[in-house]
N, C-alpha and C positions, 0 to 999 in steps of 0.2 A: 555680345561676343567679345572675350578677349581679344585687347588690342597689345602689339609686340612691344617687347618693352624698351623704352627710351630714357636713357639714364639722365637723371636732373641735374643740376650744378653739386646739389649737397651730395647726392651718389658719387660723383665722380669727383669732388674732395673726399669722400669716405677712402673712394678702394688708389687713388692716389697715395693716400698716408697707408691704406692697410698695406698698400705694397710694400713700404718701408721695413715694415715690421711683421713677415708671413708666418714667423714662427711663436709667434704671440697672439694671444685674443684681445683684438681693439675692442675695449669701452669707449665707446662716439660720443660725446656732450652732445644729446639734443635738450632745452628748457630744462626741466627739473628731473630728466631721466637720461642713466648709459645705454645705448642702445646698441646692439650686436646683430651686422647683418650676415647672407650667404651661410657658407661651411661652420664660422664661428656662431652664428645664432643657434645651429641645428645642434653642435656639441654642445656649448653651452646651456640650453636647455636642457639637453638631456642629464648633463653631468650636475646644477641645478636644479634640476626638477621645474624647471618654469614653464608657461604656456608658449608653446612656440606658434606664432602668427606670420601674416605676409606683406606686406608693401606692396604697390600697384597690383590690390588683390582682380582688377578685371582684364589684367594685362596679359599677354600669353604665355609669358617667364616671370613667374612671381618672385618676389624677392624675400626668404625667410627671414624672418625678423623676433627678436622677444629682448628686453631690458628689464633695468631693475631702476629703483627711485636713487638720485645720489648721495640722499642723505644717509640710506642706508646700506651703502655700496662694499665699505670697508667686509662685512661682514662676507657679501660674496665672494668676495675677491680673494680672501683670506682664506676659504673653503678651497677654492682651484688655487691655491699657491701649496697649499697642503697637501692638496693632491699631484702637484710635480708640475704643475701648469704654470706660465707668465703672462701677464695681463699690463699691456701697454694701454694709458689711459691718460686720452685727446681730451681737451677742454676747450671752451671758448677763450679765446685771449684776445677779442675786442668786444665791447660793449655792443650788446644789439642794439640797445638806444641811440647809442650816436653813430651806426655803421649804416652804409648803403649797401643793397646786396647782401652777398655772400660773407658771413661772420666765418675771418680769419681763424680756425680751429690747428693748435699742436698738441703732439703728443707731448705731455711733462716729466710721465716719468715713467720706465718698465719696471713693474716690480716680479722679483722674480723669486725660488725658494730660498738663494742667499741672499737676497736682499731685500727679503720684507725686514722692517723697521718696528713694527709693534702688531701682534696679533695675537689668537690663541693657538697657533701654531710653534709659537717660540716660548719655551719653556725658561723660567725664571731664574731655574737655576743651570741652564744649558747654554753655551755658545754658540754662535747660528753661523759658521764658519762657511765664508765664500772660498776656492780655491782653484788657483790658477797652478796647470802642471807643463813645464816645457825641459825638453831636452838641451842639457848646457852644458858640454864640453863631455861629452859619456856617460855624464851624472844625470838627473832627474831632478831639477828646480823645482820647489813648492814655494809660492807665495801667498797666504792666509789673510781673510780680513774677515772681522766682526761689525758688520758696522751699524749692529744695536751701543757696539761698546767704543768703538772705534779701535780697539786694539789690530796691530799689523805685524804680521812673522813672516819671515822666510830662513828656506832652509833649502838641505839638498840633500840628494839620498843617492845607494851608488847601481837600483834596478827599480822595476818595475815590482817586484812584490811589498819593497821594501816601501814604495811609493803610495800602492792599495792599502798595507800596513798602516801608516802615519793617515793618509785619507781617513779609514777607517775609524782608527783609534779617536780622533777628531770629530768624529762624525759630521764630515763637514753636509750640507745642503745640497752645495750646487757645483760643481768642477767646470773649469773654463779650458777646451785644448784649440788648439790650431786646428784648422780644417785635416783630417788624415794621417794626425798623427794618433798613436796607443792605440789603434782601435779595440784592440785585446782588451786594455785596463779598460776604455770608456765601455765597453759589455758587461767586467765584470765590476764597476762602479755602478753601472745601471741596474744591473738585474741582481745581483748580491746583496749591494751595499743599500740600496735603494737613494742612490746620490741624480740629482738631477743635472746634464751634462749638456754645456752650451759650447756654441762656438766663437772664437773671437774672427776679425778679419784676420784675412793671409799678413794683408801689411800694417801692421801695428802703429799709427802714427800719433801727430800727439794728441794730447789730452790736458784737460784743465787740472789735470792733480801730480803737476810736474815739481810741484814744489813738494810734496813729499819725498821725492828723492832727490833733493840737494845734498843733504844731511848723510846719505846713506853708503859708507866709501867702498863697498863692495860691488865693483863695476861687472864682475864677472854675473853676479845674481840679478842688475839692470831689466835684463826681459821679461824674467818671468816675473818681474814685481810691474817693468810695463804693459805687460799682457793684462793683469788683471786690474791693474788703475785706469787704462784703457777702457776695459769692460765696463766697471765703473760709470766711469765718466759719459760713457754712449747709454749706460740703462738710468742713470739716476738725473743726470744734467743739472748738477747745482756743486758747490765746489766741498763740501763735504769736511767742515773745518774741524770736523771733529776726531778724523782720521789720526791716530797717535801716532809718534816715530816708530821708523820700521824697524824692530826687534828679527836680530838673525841668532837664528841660536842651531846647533850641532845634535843629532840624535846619538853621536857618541856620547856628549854632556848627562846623561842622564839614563838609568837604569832601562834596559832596550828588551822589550817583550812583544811576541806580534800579535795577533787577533789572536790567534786561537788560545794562545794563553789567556786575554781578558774574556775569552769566552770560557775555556773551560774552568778558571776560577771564580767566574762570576763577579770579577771584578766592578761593575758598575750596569751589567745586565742580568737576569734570572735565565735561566736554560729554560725554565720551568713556562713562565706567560712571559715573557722579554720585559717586565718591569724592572722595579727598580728593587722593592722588596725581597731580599732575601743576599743581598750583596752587599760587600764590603764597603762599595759607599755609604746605603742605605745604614748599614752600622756607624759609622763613622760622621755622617752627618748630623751633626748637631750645629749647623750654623744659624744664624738668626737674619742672616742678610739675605739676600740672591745676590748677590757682587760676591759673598765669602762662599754659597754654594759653587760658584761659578769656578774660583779659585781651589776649592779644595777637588773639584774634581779633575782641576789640569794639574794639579799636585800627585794626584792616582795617576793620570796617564802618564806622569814625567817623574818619578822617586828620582831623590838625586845620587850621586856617587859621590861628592865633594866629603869628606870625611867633617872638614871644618862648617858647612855649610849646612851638616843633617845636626851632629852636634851642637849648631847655634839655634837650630826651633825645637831641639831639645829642651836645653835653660830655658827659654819661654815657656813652653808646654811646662818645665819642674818649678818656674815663678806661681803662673798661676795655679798650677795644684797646691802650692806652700800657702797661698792667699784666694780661702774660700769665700771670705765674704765678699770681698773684693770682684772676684770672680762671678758670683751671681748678680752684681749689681751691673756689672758690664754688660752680662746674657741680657737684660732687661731694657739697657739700652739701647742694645743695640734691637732689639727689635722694632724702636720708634724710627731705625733708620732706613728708609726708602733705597731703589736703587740709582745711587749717584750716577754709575755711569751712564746708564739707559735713561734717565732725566737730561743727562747732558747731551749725549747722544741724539737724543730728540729735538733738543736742544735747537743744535745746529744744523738739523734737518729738517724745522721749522714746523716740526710736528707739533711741537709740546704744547699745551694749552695750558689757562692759568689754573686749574686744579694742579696741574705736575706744577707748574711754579710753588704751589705752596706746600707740597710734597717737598720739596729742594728746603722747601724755608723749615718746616718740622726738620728734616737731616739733618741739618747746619746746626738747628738748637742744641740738637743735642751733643756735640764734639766737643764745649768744655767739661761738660759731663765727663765723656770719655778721656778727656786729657787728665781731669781730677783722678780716675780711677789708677791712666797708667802711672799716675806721678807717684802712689802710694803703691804699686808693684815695684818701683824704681828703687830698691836697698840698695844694690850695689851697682846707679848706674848701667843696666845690661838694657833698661829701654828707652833711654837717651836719644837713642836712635829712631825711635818710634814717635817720641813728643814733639822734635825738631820737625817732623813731616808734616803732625798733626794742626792744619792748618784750617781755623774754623772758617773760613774765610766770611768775617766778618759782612766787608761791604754789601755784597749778593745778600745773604740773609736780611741788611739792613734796606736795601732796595726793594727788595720781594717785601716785607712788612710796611714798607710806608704805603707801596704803590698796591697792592694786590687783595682782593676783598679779601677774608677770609673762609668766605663758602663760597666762589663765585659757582657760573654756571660750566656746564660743557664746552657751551660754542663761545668763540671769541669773539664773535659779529656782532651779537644779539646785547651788548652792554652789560651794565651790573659789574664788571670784572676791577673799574680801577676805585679805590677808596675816595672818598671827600676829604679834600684837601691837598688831595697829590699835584690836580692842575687846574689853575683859577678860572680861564675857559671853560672849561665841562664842570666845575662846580657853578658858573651862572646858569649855561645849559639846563643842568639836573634843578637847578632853584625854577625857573620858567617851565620845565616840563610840571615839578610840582606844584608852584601857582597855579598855573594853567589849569592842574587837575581839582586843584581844589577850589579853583572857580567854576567849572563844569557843575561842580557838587552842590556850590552854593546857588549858581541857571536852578540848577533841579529843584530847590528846593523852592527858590521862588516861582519858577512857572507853576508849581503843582500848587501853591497859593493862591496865583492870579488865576488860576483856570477851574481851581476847587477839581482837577483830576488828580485824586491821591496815587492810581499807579502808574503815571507820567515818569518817563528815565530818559535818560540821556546816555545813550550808546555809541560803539564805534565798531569800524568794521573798515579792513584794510580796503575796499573794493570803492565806500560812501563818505568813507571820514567818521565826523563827530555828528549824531542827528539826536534830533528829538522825538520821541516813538510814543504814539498815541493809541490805546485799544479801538477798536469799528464801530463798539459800543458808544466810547467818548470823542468818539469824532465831533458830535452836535454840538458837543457844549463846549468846542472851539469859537472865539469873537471871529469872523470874517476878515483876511488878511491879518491874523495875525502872523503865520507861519506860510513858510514858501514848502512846499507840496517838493520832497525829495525823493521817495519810494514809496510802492505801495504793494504791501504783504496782506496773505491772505486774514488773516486776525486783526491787523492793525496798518497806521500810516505813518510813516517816517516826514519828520521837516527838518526846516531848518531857518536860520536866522543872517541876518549881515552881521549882527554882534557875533554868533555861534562860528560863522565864517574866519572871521577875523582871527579869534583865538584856535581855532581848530590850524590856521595858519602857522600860527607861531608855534602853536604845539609839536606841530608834527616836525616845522624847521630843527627846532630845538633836539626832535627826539634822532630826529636822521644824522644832525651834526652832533650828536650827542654818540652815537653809535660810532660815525667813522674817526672822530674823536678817541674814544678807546679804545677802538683796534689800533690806531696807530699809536697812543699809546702805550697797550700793551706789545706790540712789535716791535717799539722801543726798549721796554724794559727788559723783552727776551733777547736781544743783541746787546745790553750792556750783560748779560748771563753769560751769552755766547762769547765775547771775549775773555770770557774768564774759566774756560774748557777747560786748559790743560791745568790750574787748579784742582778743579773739580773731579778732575782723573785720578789726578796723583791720590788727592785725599781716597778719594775710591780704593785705589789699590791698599792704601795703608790700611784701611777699614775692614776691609776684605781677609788681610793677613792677620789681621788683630782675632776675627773671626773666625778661620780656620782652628787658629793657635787655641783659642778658649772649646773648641770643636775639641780638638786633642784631649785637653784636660778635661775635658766633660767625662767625652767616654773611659779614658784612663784611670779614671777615679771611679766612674761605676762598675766598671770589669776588673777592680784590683791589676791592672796592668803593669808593667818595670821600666824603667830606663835599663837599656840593652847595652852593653860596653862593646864599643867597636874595637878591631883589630887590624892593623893595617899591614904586621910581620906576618903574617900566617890568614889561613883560611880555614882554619879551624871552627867549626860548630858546634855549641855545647849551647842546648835549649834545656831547660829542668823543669818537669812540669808543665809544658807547652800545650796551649790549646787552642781548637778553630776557632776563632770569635765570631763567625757568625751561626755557627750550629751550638755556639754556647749560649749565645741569645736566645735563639730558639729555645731551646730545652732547659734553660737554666743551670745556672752553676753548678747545684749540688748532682745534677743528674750527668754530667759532663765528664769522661775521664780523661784527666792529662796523662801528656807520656813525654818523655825526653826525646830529644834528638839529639845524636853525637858523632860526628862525624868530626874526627880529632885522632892524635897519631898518624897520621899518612892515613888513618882511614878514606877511602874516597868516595867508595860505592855501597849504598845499605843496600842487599838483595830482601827481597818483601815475599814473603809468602805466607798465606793464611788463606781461611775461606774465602768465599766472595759474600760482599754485603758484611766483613767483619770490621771493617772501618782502614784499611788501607789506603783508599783515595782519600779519605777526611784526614789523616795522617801527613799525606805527602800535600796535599791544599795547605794543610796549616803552615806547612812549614815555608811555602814560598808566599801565603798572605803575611805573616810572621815578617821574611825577608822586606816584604813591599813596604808594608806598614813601617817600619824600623826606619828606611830609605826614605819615608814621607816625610821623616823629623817625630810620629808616633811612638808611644809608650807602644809596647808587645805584648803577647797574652800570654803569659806563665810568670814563675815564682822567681826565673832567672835566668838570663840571655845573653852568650860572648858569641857576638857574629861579624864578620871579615863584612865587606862591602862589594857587594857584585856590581859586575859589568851589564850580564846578558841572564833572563831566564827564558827557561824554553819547558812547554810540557806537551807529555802525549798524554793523553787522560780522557775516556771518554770512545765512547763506540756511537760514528754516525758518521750516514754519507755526503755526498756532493753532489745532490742532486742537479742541482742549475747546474755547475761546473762539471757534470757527468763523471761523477768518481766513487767509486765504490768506498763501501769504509776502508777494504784494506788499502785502497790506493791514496786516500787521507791520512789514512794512520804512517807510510810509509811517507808521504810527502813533505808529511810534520816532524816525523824522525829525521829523516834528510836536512830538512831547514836547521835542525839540533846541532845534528854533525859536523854541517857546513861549515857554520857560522861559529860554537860556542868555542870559549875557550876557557886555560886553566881558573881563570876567576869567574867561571859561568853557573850558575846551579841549572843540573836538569832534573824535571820529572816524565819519570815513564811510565808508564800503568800499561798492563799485559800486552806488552809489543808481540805482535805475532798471531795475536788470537784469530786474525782475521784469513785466515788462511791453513791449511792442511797440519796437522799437528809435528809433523816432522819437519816441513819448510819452516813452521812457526817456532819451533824450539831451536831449529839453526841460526836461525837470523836471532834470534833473544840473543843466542850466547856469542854469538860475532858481536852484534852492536854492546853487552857488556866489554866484552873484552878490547873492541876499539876504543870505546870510552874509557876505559881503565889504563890500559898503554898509552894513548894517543892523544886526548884531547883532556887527560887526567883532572878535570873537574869533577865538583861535588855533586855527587849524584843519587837520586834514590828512583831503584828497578823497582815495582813490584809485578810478582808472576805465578800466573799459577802452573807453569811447570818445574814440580818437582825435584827433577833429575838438575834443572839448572844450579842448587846448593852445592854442589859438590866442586864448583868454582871456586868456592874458599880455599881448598887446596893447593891450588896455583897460582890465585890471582893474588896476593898478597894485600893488596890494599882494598878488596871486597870484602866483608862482614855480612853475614847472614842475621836477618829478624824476620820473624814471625809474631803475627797476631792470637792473640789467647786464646783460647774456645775449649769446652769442654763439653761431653754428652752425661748428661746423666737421664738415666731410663730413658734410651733411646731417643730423647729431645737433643738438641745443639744449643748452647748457653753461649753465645759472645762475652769474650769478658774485654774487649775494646780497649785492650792491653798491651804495649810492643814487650817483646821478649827475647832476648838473644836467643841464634841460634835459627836451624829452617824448622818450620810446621812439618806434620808427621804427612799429613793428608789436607785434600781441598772439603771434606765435607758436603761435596755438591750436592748430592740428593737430603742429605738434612737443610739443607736451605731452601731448597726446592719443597720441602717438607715445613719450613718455617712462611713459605710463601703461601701455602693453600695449597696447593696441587692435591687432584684428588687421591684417596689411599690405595686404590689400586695401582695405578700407575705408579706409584711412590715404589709398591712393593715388588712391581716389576725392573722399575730401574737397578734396584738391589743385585736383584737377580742378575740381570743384563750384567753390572760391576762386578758382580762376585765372577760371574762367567770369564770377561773380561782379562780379570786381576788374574784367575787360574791360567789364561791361555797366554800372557804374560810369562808368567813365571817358566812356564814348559817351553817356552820359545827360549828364554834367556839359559836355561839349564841344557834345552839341545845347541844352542850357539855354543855355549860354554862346551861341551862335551863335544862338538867338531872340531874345535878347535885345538882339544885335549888329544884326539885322536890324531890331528895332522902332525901333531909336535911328535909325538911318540913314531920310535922306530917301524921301518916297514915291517919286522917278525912280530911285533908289539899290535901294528896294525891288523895282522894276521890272525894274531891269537884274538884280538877284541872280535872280528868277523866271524872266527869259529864258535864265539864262548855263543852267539845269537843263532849261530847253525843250531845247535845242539839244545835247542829249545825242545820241551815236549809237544805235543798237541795240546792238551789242555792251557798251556802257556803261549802259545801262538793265537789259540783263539782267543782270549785275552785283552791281549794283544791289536789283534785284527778290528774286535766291539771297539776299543779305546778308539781306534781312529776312525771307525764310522761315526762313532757318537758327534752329534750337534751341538756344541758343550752352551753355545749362545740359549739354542732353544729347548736348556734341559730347566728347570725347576730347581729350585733344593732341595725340595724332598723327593725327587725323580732320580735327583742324583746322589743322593743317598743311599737308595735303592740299588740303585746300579752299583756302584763302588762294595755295596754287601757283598750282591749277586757274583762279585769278580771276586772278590776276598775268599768268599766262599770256594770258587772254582780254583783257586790257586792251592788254597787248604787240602782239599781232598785232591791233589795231584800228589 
């Protein structure tokens, strides 16, 4: 019968420490496995997939239980960090050998999704960004840390959108707030963005990473960069020397775009399956590092505005396209280069093992390589600045080569990792475990002489040591006392010797002191590493930049790309020949049409009209990837580019709702225009793609030509509308600095031909139902929509001609009014009925050739009156 359950010393050190840590799943060190009891075993398991079992299974309150082996833990634990989970993991921290009782167990360290360190969760060429958000003085503190890379930012921002914005664009992991505060952002951080949202304590005290901010002289930004060194310091418990100086930088410093712009340009996401394929990164990538993929995608998220500063990775970008061989020898190299920072990184987080040591030592080789390449880029001195950095750092390489095998193995326990000859101790060591072995070999070969038993061996087994193993068969023709009786298996008999004792002694001495020998060795080697971090960073970032730059020149030379001439008097746009470069990828060059862009003379606004699906959004894309790309320091895609240097872009493009954030498209569409309005100004570009559509066609055509004409008057930045209401062209007339284009298309034999052309001037018509017709739709309905438009376009017209003609009647004198009233008295009969049919007819649900019919029928009737 179950007995109630009575918790044991090891139970109650378990839920002692789980209490510590409720919002995390304890891994418990028991012998060679983590075990998970209570609530966490049950999810665990489930989340997992492992067998969930019980503890005092004949107790009356079982305790659920299920673990994994901790050799292969990393792997679990990596799966629930991925999945948004934290996983605090207790270890033994006293020797069961020499402990009485209860073995001392802590937690060492929480790892969480911003602060995993190495897994297949963190993308090589992605930043795994932790981020702390607090309110500091009205503004909205962000303090950033990587701490695969150790790089650290803060910054501040002046709301809460602007804050999900940067979060976002960052894609940072994990957000750190204060108990109660944001609750709004940490919803739609969670459930949006899919960021995973911890809390720190109320009272933030200190922490072992106070020396990162000595350095830091912005006391205003102090908390929110203590809130999450704080966090830190409580999840990781080790002092983290790899952490870099804290870099504060300005979102006004650099070209300012929110989400929905990276989303509806596709800037580093697909709209399509959220990869990566199909995006202006995925074009633009051609780095060979993961440190330079890393860099070139926070180049996309930050285009700069400094006029001097896009123009100087310009001359780089035009060095290397002037010097191709040069250029391909570099791409070449640089792929033997590992990633520095995350080797460092690990580094000092005590992760790295000596395969990453010799990963570090191949990097290092090859940087006179790369200095030979920059120094023959170097004509006029322009990369002086780049050799001065480039720092092989010799010593590290030279220490990693004397001290480190060069295959060693995984584990650093298990020996094999330090060279012969690195240290005179463990080369006696390795000589005595080798004796040793090769005296074993030569036991073997004499016993099996003196005893005439040919398949006599000498084995070992961590459990018995070194023995002598006999078949059952050759047991007989053992001499009597020769061998001391040590096991006995079913096939055969195990012995053993006082001589066999003896050397099995020193063997194993040897091989144990042999073992903790080079772990301490190599834990030596990795701290003379670790002191030489910020080294190892710096050259990183230089490598990284080297990277990008030969990126630039890759693709710039295979898409015919230009160096763009900025303009800093005027805001003028003159594009010639401009094209999308990722839908030119696609389909290739020749299939590709360019078109210009000009927005020049006080033009401010191109009004866009043409069909749908005629290339208007690929028009208005090109021209703000165009913008970005130029602002990264890239060559542009066209024949030839004078572009001003933006502040802010802003786009509405794109029909979809807000589901989680319960918002209709139109309430999206209007939300996004608002942020446009708000915020842009005269050095802003907007794009707008059919503002209105989401709504009534008369509310939708008022709000188009308000928000033109605000934008035109008021916030007089460069802008491109496009629309499919027609009536809106007729703005050209008043608006002066609005310019009408249209999209080319023509019908021959009742087909719709895109010619993906812009063309001064508005389009005649939308084309709808030829598109609709281009789509598949079936031919009936095609030929009913006709009808429905022709209907339509008629009861249009009669409406606009009886306005007109009320209007003609009110103007004119009351004798005038008089006489018009009389001339309809004096109708005949046959003109009255006429008359009367006309207004009962259904003109929606007439036919063409119904209504041909009819129109005879009444022609006729008016004839013979």
């Amino acid at each position: 019968m179950p007995q109630k359950t009575k918790q044991t010393p090891m139970m109650q050190q378990y839920l002692e420490i789980k209490q510590q840590y409720p919002h995390a799943f304890l891994f418990y060190r028991l012998g060679d496995f983590y075990e998970l009891f209570f609530e966490d075993a049950v999810q665990v398991s489930r989340l997992l997939e492992l067998t969930l079992t019980s503890r005092n299974k004949n107790a009356e309150e079982q305790i659920p239980m299920c673990g994994v082996p901790h050799h292969s833990a990393k792997g679990y634990i990596d799966t629930l960090i991925d999945m948004g989970h934290k996983v605090a993991i207790c270890e033994q921290v006293e020797d069961p050998k020499t402990t009485k009782g209860m073995v001392k167990r802590e937690v060492v360290q929480v790892v969480t999704p911003g602060t995993v360190m190495q897994s297949k969760t963190v993308d090589a060429k992605e930043n795994n960004y932790i981020a702390a958000v607090m309110e500091l003085d009205k503004k909205i503190g962000i303090a950033l840390a990587d701490l695969t890379t150790g790089e650290m930012k803060v910054t501040q921002v002046k709301d809460t959108d602007a804050a999900i914005s940067e979060l976002a664009s960052l894609n940072c992991r994990e957000v750190i707030f204060l108990p109660g505060n944001f609750l709004e952002m940490q919803e739609s951080l969670k459930n949006r963005w899919n960021m995973s949202i911890s809390h720190a304590s109320e009272e933030i005290g200190e922490h072992s990473l106070n020396h990162l901010t000595f350095s830091f002289e912005n006391s205003q930004m102090k908390p929110v960069i203590d809130l999450l060194l704080s966090y830190l310091s409580e999840t990781q418990m080790r002092r983290l020397d790899h952490l870099q100086k804290i870099e504060e930088y300005k979102t006004s410093q650099y070209l300012i775009f929110g989400q929905e712009a990276r989303r509806n340009l596709e800037l580093s996401t697909s709209l399509r399956d959220g990869s990566k394929k199909g995006t202006l990164l995925w074009l633009l990538d051609e780095t060979k590092t993961a440190m330079g993929g890393r860099m070139l995608k926070s180049w996309l998220d930050k285009p700069l505005i400094q006029k001097d500063k896009i123009e100087e990775r310009m001359d780089y970008v035009e060095s290397l396209l002037n010097h191709f061989f040069e250029r391909s020898d570099l791409k070449e190299i640089l792929k033997k280069v590992y990633d520095l920072e995350r080797l460092a990184g690990r580094t000092a987080f005590g992760t790295v093992n000596a395969r990453d040591l010799v990963q570090l030592k191949h990097s290092l080789e090859q940087i006179p390589f790369i200095r030979e390449i920059v120094e023959l880029l170097n004509d006029e001195d322009e990369w002086t600045g780049y050799l001065d950095q480039l720092d092989p750092i010799q010593d590290v390489k030279d220490l990693i080569e004397q001290a480190i095998e060069n295959e060693p193995p995984l584990s650093t326990t298990d020996g094999e990792i330090i060279k012969k000859g690195y240290h005179q101790q463990l080369d006696e060591y390795k000589e005595a475990m080798t004796n040793g072995k090769q005296w074993m070999a030569e036991l073997e070969q004499r016993e099996r002489a003196a005893t005439g038993i040919k398949n006599l061996k000498i084995g070992f087994n961590k459990v018995f040591g070194y023995y002598i193993e006999v078949s059952k068969a050759n047991v007989s023709k053992l001499e009597e006392g020769r061998y001391e009786r040590k096991q006995t298996l079913t096939n055969a008999e195990r012995y053993s010797t006082p001589e066999l004792k003896d050397k099995e002694s020193l063997i194993l001495e040897a091989e144990e002191k042999s073992k903790n020998l080079e772990y301490e060795l190599f834990v030596d080697v990795r701290n003379q590493v670790k002191e030489q971090i910020d080294r190892l960073q710096q050259l990183a970032k230089i490598i990284a930049q080297i990277d990008v730059l030969q990126s630039f020149a890759t693709v710039s030379e295979e898409y015919n790309y230009v160096r763009p001439l900025f303009t800093l008097d005027s805001q003028d746009v003159a594009i010639y020949k401009g094209r999308h470069p990722v839908v030119e990828k696609v389909m290739g060059e020749q299939a590709y049409v360019p078109n210009d862009v000009e927005l020049i003379d006080e033009t401010a606004v191109l009004l866009i009209t043409g069909p749908n699906m005629s290339g208007k959004s690929t028009y208005m894309r090109q021209l703000a990837l165009t913008i970005i790309m130029a602002q990264m320091g890239c060559f542009v895609p066209a024949e030839k580019a004078q572009l001003p240097i933006f502040d802010r872009l802003y786009t509405r493009i794109g029909a979809m709702d807000d589901l989680i954030g319960g918002q209709s498209t139109f309430m999206v569409e209007m939300t996004e225009t608002n942020q446009a309005l708000a915020n842009a100004t005269p050095k802003s570009l907007l794009l707008f793609d059919e503002i209105g559509r989401g709504t009534a066609t008369y509310d939708g055509m008022a709000l188009a030509e308000a928000i033109i004409e605000y934008v035109h008057d008021k916030i007089k930045a460069k802008t491109l509308f496009s629309t499919h209401y027609h009536e809106l062209t007729v703005l050209d007339e008043r608006l002066p600095k609005l310019k009408n284009m249209h999209v080319g298309a023509v019908e021959e034999e009742g087909d719709l031909v895109f010619l993906h052309q812009m063309l001064p001037g508005p389009a005649d018509k939308s084309y709808g139902v030829q598109v609709a017709k281009l789509a598949g739709l079936p031919h009936p309905l095609l030929k009913r929509a006709e009808s429905i438009l022709k209907g339509l376009e008629m009861k249009e017209d009669h409406l606009f001609e009886e306005e007109n003609s009320s209007q003609t009647v009110q103007e004119q004198s009351p004798a005038s009014s008089q006489e018009q009233l009389n001339l309809f008295e004096a109708l005949d009969t046959n003109e009255k009925a006429v008359i009367e049919q006309l207004e009962k007819m259904n003109i929606l649900a007439t036919t063409p050739l119904d209504a041909i019919q009819i129109l005879s029928e009444l022609q006729q009737k008016l004839k013979d009156n």
